[in-house]
C-alpha positions as CSV (number, residue, x, y, z in Angstrom):
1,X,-79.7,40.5,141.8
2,X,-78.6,37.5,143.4
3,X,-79.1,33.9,142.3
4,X,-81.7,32.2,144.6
5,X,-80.5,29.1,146.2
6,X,-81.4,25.8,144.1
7,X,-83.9,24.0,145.3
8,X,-83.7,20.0,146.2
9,X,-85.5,18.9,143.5
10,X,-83.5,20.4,140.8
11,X,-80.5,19.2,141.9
12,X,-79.3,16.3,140.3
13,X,-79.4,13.0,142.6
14,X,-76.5,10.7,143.0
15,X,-76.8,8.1,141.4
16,X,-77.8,4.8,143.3
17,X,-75.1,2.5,143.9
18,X,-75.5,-1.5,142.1
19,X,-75.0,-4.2,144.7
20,X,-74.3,-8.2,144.1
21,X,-76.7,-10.4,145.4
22,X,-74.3,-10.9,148.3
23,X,-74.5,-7.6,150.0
24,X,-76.8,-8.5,153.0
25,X,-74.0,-11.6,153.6
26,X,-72.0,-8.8,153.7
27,X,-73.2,-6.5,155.6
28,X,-74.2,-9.2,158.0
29,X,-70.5,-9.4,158.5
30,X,-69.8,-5.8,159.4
31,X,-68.2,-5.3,155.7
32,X,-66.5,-1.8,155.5
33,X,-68.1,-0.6,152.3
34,X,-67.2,1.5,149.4
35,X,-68.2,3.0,146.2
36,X,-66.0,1.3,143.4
37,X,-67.1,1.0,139.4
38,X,-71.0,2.1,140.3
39,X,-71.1,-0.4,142.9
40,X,-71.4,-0.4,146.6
41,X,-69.1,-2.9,147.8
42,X,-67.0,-4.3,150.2
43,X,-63.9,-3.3,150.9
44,X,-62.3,-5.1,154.5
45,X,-63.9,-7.2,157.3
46,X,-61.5,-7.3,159.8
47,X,-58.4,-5.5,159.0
48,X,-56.5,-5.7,156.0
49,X,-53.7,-7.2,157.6
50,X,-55.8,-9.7,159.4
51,X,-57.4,-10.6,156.1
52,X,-53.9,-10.4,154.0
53,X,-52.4,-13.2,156.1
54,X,-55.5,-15.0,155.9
55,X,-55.3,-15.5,152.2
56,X,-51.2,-16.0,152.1
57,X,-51.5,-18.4,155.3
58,X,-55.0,-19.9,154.8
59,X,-58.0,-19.0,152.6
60,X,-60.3,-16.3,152.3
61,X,-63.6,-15.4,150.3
62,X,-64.1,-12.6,147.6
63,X,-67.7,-11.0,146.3
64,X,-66.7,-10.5,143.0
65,X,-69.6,-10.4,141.1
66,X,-69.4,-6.8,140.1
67,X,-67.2,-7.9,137.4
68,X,-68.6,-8.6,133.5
69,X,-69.5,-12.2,132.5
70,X,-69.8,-13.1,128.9
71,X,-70.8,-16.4,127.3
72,X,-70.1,-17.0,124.1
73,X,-71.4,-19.8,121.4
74,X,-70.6,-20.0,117.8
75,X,-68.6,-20.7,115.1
76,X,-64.8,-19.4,114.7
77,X,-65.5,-17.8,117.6
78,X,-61.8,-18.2,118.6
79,X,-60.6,-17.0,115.6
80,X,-63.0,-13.8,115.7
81,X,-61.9,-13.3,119.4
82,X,-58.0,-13.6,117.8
83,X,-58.6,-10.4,116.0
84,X,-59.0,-8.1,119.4
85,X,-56.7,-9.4,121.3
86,X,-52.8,-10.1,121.2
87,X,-52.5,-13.6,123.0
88,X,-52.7,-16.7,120.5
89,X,-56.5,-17.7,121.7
90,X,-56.1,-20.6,118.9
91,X,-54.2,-22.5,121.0
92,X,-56.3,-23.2,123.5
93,X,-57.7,-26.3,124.3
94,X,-61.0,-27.2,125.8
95,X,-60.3,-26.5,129.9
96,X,-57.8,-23.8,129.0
97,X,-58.0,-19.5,129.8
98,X,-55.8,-16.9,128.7
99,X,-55.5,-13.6,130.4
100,X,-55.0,-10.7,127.8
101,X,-56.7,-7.7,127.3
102,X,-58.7,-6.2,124.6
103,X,-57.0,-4.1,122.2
104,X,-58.4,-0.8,120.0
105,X,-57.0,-0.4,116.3
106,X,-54.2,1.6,117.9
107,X,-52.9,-1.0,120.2
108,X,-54.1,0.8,123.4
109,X,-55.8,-1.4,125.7
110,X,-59.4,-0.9,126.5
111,X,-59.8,-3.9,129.4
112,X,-57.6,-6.7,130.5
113,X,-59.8,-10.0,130.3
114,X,-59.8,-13.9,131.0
115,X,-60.9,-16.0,128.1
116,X,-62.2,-19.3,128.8
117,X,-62.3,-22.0,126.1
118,X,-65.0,-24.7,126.7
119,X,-64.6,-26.5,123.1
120,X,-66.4,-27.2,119.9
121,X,-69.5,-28.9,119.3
122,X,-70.6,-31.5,116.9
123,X,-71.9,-29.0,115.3
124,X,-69.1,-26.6,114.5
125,X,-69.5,-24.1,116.8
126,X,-67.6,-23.3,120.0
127,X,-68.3,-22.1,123.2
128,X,-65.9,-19.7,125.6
129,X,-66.8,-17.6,128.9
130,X,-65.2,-14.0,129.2
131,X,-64.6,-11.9,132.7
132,X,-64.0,-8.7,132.1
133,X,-63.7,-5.5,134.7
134,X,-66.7,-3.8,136.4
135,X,-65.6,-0.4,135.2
136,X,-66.0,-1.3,131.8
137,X,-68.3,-3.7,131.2
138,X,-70.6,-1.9,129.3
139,X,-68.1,-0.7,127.3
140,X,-66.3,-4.3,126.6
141,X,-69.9,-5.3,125.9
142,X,-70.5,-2.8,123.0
143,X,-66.9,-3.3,121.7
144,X,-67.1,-7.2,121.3
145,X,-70.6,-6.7,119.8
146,X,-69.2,-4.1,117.4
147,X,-66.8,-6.7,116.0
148,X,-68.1,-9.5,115.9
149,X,-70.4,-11.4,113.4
150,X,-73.6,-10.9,114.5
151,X,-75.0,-14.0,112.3
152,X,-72.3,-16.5,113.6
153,X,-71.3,-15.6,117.4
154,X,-73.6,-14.8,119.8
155,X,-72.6,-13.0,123.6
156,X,-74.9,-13.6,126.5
157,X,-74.4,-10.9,128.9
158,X,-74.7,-12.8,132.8
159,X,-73.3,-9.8,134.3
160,X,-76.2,-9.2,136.7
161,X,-77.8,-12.7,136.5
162,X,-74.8,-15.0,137.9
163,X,-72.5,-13.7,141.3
164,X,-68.8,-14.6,141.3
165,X,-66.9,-16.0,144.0
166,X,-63.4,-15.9,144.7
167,X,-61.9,-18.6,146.9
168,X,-58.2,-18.2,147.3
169,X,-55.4,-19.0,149.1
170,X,-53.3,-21.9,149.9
171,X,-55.7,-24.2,151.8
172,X,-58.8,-23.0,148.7
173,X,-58.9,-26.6,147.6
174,X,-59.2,-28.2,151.3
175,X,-62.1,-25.7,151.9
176,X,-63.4,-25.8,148.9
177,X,-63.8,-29.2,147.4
178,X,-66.5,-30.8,149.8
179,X,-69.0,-29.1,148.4
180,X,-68.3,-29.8,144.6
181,X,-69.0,-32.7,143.0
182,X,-66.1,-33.1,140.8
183,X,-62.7,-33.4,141.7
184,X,-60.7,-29.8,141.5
185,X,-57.1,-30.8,142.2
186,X,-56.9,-32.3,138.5
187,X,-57.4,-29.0,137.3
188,X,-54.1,-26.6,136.6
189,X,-53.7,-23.4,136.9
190,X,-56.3,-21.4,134.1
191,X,-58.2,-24.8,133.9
192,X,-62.0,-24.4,134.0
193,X,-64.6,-26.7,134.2
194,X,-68.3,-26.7,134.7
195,X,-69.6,-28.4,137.5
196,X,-72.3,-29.1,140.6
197,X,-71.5,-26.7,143.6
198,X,-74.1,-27.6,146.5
199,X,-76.0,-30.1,143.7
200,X,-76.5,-26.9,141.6
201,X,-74.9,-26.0,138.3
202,X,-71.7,-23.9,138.3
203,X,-68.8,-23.2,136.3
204,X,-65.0,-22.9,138.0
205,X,-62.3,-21.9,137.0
206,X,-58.3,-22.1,139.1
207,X,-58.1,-18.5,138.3
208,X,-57.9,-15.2,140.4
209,X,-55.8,-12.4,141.2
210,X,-54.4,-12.8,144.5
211,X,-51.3,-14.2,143.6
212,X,-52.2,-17.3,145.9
213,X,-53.8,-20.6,144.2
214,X,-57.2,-20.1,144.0
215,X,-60.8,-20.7,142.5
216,X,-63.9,-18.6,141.0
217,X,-67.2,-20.2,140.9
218,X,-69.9,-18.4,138.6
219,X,-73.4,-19.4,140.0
220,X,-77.0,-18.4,140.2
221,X,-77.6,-16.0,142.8
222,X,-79.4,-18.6,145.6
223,X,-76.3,-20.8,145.0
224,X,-74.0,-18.0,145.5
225,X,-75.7,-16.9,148.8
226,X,-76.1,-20.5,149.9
227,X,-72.1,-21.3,149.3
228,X,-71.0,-17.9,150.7
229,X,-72.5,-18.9,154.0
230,X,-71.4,-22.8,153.7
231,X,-68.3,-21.3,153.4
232,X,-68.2,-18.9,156.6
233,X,-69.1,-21.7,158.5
234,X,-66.8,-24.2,157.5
C-alpha cells in the first residue's frame, strides 16, 4: 500500500528568521537579503563592488546587531576571563580590547571574540563588554556561564536589546563624529569608550572587521534607527 502524501500541517515549518531592529531601514533601501546564523539579513545594496570601494575609498554602514553582546561586572573578572582564553586579558587597561577567541579544555576554538575592558570600581569589581558571533551566541553564552563564578561575575546578555553598528572606512571619523559628543580621534585602534550618540547613551569602540579604520556603536534600538538614517543622509 502506498504511503499517503503528508499533509501541511504535519510537516515541520521553517523556522522564522530573527531580524535587528534595523530591517525596515533596510529594506527601505532595497537590501538584497539573506538567511545567515538564524537571521534574515542584509547582504548588498548596490553592488558589491560599488559598496567595496565605498568602504576602501570613503565610508560605509554595517547592521550588525545579529552578533552576541555581553556585559560583564564583577570581581577578578579579568582574571576568570584569563582562564578561557589564550590572550593576556590582564594587561589591559581601562579603554583597551583584545580580539581572541574562546578556547575548550582541548585548545580547539569554540568563537573568536572582542573583549572590552572598562576598569575597576571603587569597589573591587570590574566591568568589560564581550562581542561574540551570531552563530554561536547561545552557545558562548552557556560556555561563559558554565565557568564562571556565579557568586562574583555576573553576564548580562544585550544580544536582542541593543543593535550594533558598524561605521568604517577611511572617512568613518569625518562622518561620524558630529553626532557624538565626545571626541573620537583620541581613541586608538581597540579603544572603547562609552559615550552620547544623538544625546543618547552609547558605547564605541575603533574596532571592526573591514580591514579599514573604523567604529561600532552599541545603542538602544530607537537610537540605532535614528543614527542609521542620520547617517544615510549625511
Amino acid at each position: 500500500m502506498a504511503n499517503s502524501p503528508a499533509s501541511p500541517d504535519s510537516q515541520s515549518e521553517t523556522p522564522k528568521l530573527a531580524r535587528t531592529p534595523l530591517f525596515d531601514q533596510v529594506v527601505a533601501q532595497n537590501a538584497r537579503l539573506t538567511a545567515f546564523a538564524g537571521w534574515e539579513m542584509p547582504v548588498q545594496f548596490s553592488g558589491l563592488k560599488k559598496e567595496h570601494a565605498a568602504v576602501r575609498t570613503a565610508v560605509g554602514i554595517f547592521d550588525i546587531s545579529h552578533m552576541g553582546k555581553f556585559a560583564f561586572h564583577g570581581r577578578q573578572l579579568r582574571e576568570q576571563l584569563q582562564s578561557l582564553v589564550p590572550s593576556d586579558l590582564t594587561r589591559l587597561q581601562p579603554g583597551q580590547a583584545q580580539y581572541t577567541v574562546l578556547l575548550n579544555p582541548n585548545g580547539g576554538i569554540i568563537d573568536d571574540i572582542i573583549f572590552y575592558y572598562q576598569g575597576e570600581e571603587e569597589s573591587g569589581e570590574q566591568r568589560g563588554m564581550m562581542i561574540v558571533n551570531g552563530a554561536t551566541c547561545t552557545k558562548d553564552k552557556d560556555w561563559l556561564l558554565a565557568h564562571l563564578d556565579a557568586d562574583s561575575v555576573t553576564l548580562q546578555d544585550l544580544s536582542t536589546s541593543k543593535v550594533l553598528i558598524a561605521v568604517q572606512g577611511p572617512l568613518a571619523l569625518l562622518h561620524l563624529q558630529p553626532f557624538v559628543k565626545e571626541a573620537l580621534a583620541p581613541v586608538k585602534a581597540f579603544g572603547h569608550l562609552e559615550a552620547t550618540v544623538l544625546g543618547k547613551p552609547a558605547f564605541i569602540a575603533r574596532t571592526g572587521y573591514t580591514g579599514e579604520d573604523g567604529f561600532e556603536l552599541m545603542l538602544d534600538p530607537h537610537v540605532g534607527i535614528e543614527l542609521w538614517q542620520t547617517l544615510l543622509e549625511s
